[in-house]
C-alpha positions in Angstrom: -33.8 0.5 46.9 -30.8 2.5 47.4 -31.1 6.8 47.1 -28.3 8.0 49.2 -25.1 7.0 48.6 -23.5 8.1 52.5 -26.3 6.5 54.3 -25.4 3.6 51.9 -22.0 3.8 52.9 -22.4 4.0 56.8 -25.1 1.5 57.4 -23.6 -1.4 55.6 -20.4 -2.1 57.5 -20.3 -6.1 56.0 -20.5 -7.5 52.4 -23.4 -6.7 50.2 -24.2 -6.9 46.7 -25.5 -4.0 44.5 -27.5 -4.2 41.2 -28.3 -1.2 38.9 -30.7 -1.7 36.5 -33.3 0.6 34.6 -36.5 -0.2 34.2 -36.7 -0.3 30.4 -33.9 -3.3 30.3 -34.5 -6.1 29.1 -31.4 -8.2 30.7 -32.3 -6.4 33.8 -35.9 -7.8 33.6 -34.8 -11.1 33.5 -31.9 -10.7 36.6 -35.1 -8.8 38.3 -36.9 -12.0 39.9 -33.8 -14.4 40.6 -32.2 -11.2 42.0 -35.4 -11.1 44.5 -35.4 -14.4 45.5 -31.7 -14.6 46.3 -32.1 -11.2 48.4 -35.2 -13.7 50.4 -32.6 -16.6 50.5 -30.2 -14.6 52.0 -31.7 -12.6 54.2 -29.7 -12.0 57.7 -26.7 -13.1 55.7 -25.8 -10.9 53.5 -28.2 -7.6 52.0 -28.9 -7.5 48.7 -29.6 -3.8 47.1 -30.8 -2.4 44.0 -30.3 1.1 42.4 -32.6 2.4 38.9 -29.9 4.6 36.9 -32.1 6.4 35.4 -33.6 8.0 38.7 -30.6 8.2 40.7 -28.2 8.7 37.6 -25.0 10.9 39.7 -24.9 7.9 42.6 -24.5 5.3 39.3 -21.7 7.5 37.8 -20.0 8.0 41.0 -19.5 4.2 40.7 -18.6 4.0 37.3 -21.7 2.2 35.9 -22.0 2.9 32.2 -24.3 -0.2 31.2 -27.0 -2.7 33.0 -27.7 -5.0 35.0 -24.2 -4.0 36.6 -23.4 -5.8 39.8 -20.9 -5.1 42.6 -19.7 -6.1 45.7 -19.6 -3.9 48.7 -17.3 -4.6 51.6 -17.2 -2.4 54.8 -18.8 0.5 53.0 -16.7 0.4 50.2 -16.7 -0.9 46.5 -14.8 -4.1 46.8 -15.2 -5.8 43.7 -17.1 -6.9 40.5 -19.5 -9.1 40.7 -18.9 -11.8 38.1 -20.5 -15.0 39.4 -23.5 -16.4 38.8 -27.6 -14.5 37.8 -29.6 -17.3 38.4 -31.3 -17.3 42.1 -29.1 -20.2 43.7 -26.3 -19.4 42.0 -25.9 -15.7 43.1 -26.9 -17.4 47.0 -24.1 -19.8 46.3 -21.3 -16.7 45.4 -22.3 -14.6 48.0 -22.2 -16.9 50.8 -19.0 -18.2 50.1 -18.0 -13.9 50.7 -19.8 -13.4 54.0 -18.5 -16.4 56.0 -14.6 -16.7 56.4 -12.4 -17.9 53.5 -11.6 -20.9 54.9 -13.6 -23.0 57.7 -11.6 -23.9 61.1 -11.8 -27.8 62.2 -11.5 -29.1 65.5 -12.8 -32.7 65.3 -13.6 -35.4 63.0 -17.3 -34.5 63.5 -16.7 -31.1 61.8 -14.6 -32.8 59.3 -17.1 -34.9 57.9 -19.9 -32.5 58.3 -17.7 -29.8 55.9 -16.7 -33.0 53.0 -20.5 -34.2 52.9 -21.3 -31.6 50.4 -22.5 -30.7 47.0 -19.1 -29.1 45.9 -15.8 -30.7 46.2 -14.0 -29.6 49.6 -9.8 -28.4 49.9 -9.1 -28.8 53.2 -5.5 -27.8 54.9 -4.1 -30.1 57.4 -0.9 -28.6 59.6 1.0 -29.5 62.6 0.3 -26.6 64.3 -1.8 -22.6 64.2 2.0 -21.2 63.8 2.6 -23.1 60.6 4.0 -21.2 57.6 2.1 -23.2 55.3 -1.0 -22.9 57.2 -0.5 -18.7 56.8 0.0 -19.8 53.0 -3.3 -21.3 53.0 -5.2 -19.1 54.5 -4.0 -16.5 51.9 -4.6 -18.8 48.9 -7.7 -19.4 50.2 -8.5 -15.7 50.5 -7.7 -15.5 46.4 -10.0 -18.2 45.4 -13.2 -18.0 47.9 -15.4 -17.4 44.7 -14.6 -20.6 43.1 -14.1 -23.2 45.7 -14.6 -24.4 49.8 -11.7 -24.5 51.7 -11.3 -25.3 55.7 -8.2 -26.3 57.5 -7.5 -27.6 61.2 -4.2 -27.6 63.2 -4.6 -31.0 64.1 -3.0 -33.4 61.6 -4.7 -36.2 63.6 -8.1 -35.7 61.8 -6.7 -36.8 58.7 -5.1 -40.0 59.2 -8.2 -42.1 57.7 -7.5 -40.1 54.7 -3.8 -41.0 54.6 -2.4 -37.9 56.1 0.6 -38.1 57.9 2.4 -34.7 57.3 1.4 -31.3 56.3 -0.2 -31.2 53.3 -3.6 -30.1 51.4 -6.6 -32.4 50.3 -9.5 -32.6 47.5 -12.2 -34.5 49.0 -14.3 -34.9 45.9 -18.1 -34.4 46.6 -20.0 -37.8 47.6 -22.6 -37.7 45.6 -19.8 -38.2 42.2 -17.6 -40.8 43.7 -16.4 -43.2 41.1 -14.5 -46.5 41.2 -12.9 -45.3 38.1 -11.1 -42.3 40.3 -9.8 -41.2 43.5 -12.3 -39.8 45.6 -9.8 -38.3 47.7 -6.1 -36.4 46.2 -3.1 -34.8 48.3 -1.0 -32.2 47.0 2.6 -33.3 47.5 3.8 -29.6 46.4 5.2 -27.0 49.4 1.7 -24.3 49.9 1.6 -21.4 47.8 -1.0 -19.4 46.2 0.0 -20.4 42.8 0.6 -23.9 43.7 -3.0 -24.4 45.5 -4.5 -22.8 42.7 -3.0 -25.3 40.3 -3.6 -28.2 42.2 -6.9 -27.4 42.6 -7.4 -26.8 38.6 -6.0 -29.9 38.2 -7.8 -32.1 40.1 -11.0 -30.2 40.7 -13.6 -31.4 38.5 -12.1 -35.1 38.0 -12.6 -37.2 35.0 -15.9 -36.3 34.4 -17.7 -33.6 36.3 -21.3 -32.3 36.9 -21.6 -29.3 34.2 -24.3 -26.6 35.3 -25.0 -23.5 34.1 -22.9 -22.0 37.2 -19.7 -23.8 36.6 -19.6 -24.0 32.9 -17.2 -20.8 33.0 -14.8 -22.5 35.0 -15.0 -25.3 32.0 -14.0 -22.9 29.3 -11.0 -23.3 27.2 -10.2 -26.9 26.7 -11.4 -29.8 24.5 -14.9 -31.0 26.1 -16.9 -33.8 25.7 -20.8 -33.4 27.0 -23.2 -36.2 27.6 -26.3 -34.6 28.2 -29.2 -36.7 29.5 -31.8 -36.5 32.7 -29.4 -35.7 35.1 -30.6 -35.5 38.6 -28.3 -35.2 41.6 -31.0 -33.9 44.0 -33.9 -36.4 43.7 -32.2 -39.9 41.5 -27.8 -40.2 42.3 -27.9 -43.4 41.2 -29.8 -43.3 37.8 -27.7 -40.1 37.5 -24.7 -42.2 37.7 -25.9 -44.9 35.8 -24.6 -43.1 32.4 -22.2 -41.3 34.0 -20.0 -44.7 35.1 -21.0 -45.3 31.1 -19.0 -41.9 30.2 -16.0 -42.7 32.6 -15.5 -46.3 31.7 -14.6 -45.4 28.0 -13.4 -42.6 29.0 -10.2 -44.3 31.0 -9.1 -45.7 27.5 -8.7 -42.0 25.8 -7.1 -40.4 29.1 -3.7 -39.7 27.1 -5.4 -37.6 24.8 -6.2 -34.1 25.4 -10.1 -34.4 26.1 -12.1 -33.7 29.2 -15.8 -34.9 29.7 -18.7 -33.8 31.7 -22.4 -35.1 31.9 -25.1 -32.5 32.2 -29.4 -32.2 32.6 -30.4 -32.2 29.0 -33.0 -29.8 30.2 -31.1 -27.0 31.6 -28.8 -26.9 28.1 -31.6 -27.4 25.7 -31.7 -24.2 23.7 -28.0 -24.1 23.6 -28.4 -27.9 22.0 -31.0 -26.6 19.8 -29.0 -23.4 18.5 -25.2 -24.8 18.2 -25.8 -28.6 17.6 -29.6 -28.5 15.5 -30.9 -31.1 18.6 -34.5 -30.9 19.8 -36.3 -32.1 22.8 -37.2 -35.8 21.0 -33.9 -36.0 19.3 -32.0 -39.8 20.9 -35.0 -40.0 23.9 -34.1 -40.8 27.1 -30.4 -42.2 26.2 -27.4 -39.9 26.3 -26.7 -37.0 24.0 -23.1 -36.9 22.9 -21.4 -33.7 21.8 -18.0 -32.0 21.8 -16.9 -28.8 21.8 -13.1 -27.8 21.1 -11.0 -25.1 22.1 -11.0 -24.2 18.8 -14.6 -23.8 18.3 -15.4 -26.7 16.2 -18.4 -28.8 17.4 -18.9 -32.5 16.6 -21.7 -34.4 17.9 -22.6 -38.3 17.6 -25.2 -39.8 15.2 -25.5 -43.4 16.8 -27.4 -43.9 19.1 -25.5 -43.9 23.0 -25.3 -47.8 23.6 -25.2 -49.6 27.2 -21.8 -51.6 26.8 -20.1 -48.3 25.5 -19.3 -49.7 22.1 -21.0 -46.8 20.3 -18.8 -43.7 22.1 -15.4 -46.0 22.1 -15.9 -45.4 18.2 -17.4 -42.2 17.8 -13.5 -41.0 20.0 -11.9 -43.4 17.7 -13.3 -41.1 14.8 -12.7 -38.0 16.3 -9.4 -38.8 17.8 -8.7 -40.1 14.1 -10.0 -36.6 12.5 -12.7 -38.9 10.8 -15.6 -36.7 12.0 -17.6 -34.1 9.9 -17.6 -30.8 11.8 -20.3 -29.1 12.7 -21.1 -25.4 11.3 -23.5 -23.1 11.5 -23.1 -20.5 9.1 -24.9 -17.7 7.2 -24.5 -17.9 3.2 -21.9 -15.8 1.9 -23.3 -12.8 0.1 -22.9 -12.8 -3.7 -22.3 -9.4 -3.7 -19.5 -8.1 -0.8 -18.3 -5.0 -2.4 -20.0 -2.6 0.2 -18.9 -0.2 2.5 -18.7 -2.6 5.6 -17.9 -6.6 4.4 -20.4 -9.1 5.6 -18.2 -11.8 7.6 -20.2 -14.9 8.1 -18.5 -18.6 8.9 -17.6 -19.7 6.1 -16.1 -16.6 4.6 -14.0 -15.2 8.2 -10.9 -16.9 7.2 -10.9 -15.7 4.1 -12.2 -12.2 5.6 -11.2 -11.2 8.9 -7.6 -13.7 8.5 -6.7 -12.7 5.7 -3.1 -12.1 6.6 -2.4 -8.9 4.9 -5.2 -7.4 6.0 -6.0 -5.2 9.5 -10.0 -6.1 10.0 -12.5 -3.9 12.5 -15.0 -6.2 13.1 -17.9 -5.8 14.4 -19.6 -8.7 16.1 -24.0 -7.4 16.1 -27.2 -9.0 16.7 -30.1 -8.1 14.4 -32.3 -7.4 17.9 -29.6 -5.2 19.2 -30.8 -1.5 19.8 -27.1 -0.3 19.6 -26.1 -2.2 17.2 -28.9 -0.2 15.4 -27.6 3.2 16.4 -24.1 2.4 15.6 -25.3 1.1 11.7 -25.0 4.2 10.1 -21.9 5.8 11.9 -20.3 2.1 11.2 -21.5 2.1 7.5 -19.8 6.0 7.4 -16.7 4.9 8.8 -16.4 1.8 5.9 -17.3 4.9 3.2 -14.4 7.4 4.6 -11.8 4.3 4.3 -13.2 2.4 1.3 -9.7 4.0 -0.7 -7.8 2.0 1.6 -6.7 -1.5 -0.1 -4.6 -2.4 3.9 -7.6 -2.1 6.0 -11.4 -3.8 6.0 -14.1 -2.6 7.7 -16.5 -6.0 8.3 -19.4 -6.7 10.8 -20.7 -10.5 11.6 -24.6 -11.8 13.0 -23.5 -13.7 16.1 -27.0 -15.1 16.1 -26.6 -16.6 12.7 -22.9 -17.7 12.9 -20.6 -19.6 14.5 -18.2 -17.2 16.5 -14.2 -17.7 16.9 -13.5 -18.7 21.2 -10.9 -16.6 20.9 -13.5 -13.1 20.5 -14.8 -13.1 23.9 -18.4 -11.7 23.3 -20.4 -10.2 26.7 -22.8 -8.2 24.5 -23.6 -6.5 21.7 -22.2 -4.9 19.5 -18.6 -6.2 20.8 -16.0 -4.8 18.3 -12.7 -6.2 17.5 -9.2 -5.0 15.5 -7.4 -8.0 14.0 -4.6 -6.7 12.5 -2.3 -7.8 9.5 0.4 -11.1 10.6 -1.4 -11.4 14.2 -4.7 -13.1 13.7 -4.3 -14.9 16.9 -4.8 -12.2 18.8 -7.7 -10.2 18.4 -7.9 -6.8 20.2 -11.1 -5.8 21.9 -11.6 -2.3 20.9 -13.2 -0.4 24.1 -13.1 3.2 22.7 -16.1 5.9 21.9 -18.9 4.8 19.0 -18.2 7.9 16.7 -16.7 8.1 13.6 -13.5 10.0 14.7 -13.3 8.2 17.7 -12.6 4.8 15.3 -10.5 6.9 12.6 -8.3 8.0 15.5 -7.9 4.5 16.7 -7.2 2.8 13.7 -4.6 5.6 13.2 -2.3 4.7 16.0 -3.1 0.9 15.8 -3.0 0.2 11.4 0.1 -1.7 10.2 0.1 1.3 7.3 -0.9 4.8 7.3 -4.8 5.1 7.1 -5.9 6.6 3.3 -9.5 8.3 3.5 -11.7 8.7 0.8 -12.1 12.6 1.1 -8.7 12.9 1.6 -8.2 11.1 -1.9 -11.3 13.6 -2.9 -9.7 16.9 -1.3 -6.7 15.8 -3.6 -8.5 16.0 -6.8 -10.0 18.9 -6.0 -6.8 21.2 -5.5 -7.6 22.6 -9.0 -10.8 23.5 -9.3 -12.4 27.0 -8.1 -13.8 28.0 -4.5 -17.4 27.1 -5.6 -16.8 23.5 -6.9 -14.8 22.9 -3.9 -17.2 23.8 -1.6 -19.7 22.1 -3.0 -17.8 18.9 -3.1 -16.6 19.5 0.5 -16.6 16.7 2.8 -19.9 17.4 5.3 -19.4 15.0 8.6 -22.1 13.3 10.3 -23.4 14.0 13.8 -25.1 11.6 15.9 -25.6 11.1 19.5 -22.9 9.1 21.3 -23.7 5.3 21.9 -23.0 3.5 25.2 -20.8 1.0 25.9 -21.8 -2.8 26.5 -21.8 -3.4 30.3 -18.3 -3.9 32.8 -18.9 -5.7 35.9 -17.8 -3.4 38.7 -17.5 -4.0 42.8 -19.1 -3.3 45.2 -18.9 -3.7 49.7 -20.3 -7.2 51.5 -23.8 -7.2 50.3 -25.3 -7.0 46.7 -26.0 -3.9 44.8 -27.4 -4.4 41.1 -27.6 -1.6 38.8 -29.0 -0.9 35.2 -29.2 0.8 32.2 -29.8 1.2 28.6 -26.8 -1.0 27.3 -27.6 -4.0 25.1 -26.1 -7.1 27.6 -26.1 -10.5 26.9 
């Protein structure tokens, strides 16, 4: 537990990681026991920390926290960055020993070599002719940049890698052992001069192969492209080879699709369940022990396959054959669409958001809620007010959307709840996170600078038709605004020194 932010400060000269929390948090709750084992995990390596906000409330606004769990990284005493990796126990061990050790790992024989490729991850490893090699400064500072995601090492002896084909300077992706495939390269050299941006995308290229191991810590780094999951028993610590077994299944067919713009992955059916269960309708018994076959596009559309996964492959070749085809029926999970929409605030559910928040002529603040949501609670009525003050306005719709209930658009990156959005007339590819205050004048004074047309209020439209009528009947029919208190934001990653500080608070986080 951290008090005093100067003793903080001067005792913790290395990395560290700092959580705030409050106690009342129901994210933080759940972070609260991983966090504790990590900090046991770690200890001697690098100190974990943890601050309650609503105790020590001027140290957590000295470091900008305004919602909770928030997690930083603390280098030398100061706030180095945000933590952003992952909140499971071995995955926030993973992160933060990749920050306490050096960025990349010097090799000096074929011993250490081997010992640093022989591991869970895929390994990048720099081989140069000498320690006053340009490129080797290159890699060094690439590898600085990336630390989070990947393992790098590098050795000044180009010897050590002639059983891997080296000969000159160059980088290499030594995949990790335990996915090795006769159906791709276990080892790839760069053939591109060292660079920052040209390690980082050879490494995105060649990274996760043609069909990687998705967990729960590395599915972020998976976002954004067209996937294919088989999801079965997948066991890499305790059964490689019946792991494998399906996943040689996968590849195979796999190689006969590699023009089209698909990637694939096989995953523990276990640690995705209530994901399957929510997005694709599949429980526990659904297909048995055999692979479960879904996809997932960068769109947002989901697809999975009703036949059951057979061992030659015949069964996937033609489910890709339909999908590749545009044969397949998609997936949707949607709320009805309310008979009645003539409200205050429009009720945006799937099958109605086209028609809703793209409609082209339209600028759309939506609001994207959860029913559970405390803020999105506290934010109803000022929300509701806000759709009443602007229901004259035939240029501008005021909508909100159930994420729990309904499929929601990739392109509106949701962290929490409520998570707001302006989508404004001809540019409905490019919806605009809305990070300003919860009150009603905070949104009319947004909307006012950011509307395609000149906002018209209702009392505006009122005050009009009253420009004739005595004191008394105008006062009356005056306009009274609504107070309420002000309603927190949804939580920002911060950073923090090396070491671990977690903080919280009252924000909804998800």
């Amino acid at each position: 537990n951290i008090s005093d932010t100067k003793r903080f400060r001067q005792e913790n000269t290395f990395d560290i990681t700092f959580w705030s929390f409050s106690m009342w948090c129901g994210h933080c709750q759940q972070l609260a026991p991983e966090y504790e084992t990590a900090a046991t995990k770690l200890k001697g390596t690098v100190s974990l920390a943890k601050v309650d906000c609503t105790v020590n409330s001027e140290m957590c606004g000295r470091f900008g926290v305004n919602g909770y769990p928030t997690l930083k990284i603390f280098r030398n005493g100061e706030d180095f960055a945000a933590y952003d990796g992952p909140r499971s126990a071995d995955g926030i061990v993973s992160f933060m020993k990749k920050q306490a050790g050096p960025s990349s790992i010097p090799l000096h024989n074929e011993r250490d070599l081997d010992a640093f490729i022989n591991n869970f991850e895929a390994s990048v490893v720099g081989f140069f002719s000498g320690v006053d090699s340009s490129q080797m400064a290159e890699f060094l500072k690439a590898s600085s940049a990336m630390r989070d995601s990947h393992r790098f090492a590098h050795t000044a002896d180009l010897s050590l890698g002639l059983k891997h084909g080296v000969e000159s300077e160059t980088v290499v992706l030594f995949r990790p052992p335990r996915l090795i495939s006769k159906f791709e390269d276990s080892v790839v050299k760069s053939d591109e001069v060292v660079s920052t941006a040209s390690l980082c995308q050879f490494i995105r290229d060649n990274v996760f192969g043609l069909c990687p191991h998705l967990t729960a810590e590395n599915r972020d780094n998976m976002r954004g492209r067209d996937f294919l999951v088989a999801y079965y028993d997948v066991d890499y610590l305790c059964n490689i080879k019946g792991s494998n077994y399906w996943r040689n299944r996968v590849m195979k067919v796999a190689t006969q699709f590699q023009s089209q713009r698909l990637s694939y992955a096989v995953a523990k059916r276990a640690e995705f369940q209530d994901e399957l269960e929510e997005e694709f309708g599949l429980g526990p018994s659904d297909v048995g022990e055999l692979p479960l076959i879904t996809i997932r596009n960068r769109e947002g559309h989901k697809y999975s396959m009703q036949e059951e996964f057979t061992r030659d492959g015949k069964s996937l070749e033609r489910f890709l054959e339909d999908y590749f085809a545009g044969k397949l029926k998609r997936q949707v999970k949607s709320e009805a669409a309310p008979e009645n929409n003539d409200g205050p605030v429009k009720v945006v559910v799937t099958d109605n958001f086209e028609e809703i928040v793209n409609n082209p002529s339209k600028d759309v603040l939506v609001e994207i809620y959860a029913p559970w949501c405390g803020h999105c609670k506290s934010l109803e009525p000022k929300y509701t007010e806000l759709g009443e003050q602007l229901s004259a306005d035939t240029n501008i719709v005021i909508a909100k959307m159930d994420a729990t209930a309904n499929d929601v658009p990739p392109t509106y990156d949701v962290q929490g709840f409520p998570t707001i959005f302006f989508v404004p007339a001809g540019q409905k590819d490019q919806p605009r996170k809305y990070k300003g205050g919860r009150e009603v004048n905070d949104f009319l004074n947004y909307l006012k600078e950011e509307a395609t047309h000149p906002l018209v209020l209702e009392r505006e439209k009122k005050e009009q038709g009253m420009s004739g009528w005595t004191g008394k009947e105008a006062e009356d029919m005056n306009y009274k605004k609504k107070r309420s208190h002000p309603l927190q934001h949804t939580v920002s990653d911060q950073k923090i020194s090396f070491g671990f500080l977690c903080l919280t608070s009252n924000t909804e986080y998800s």
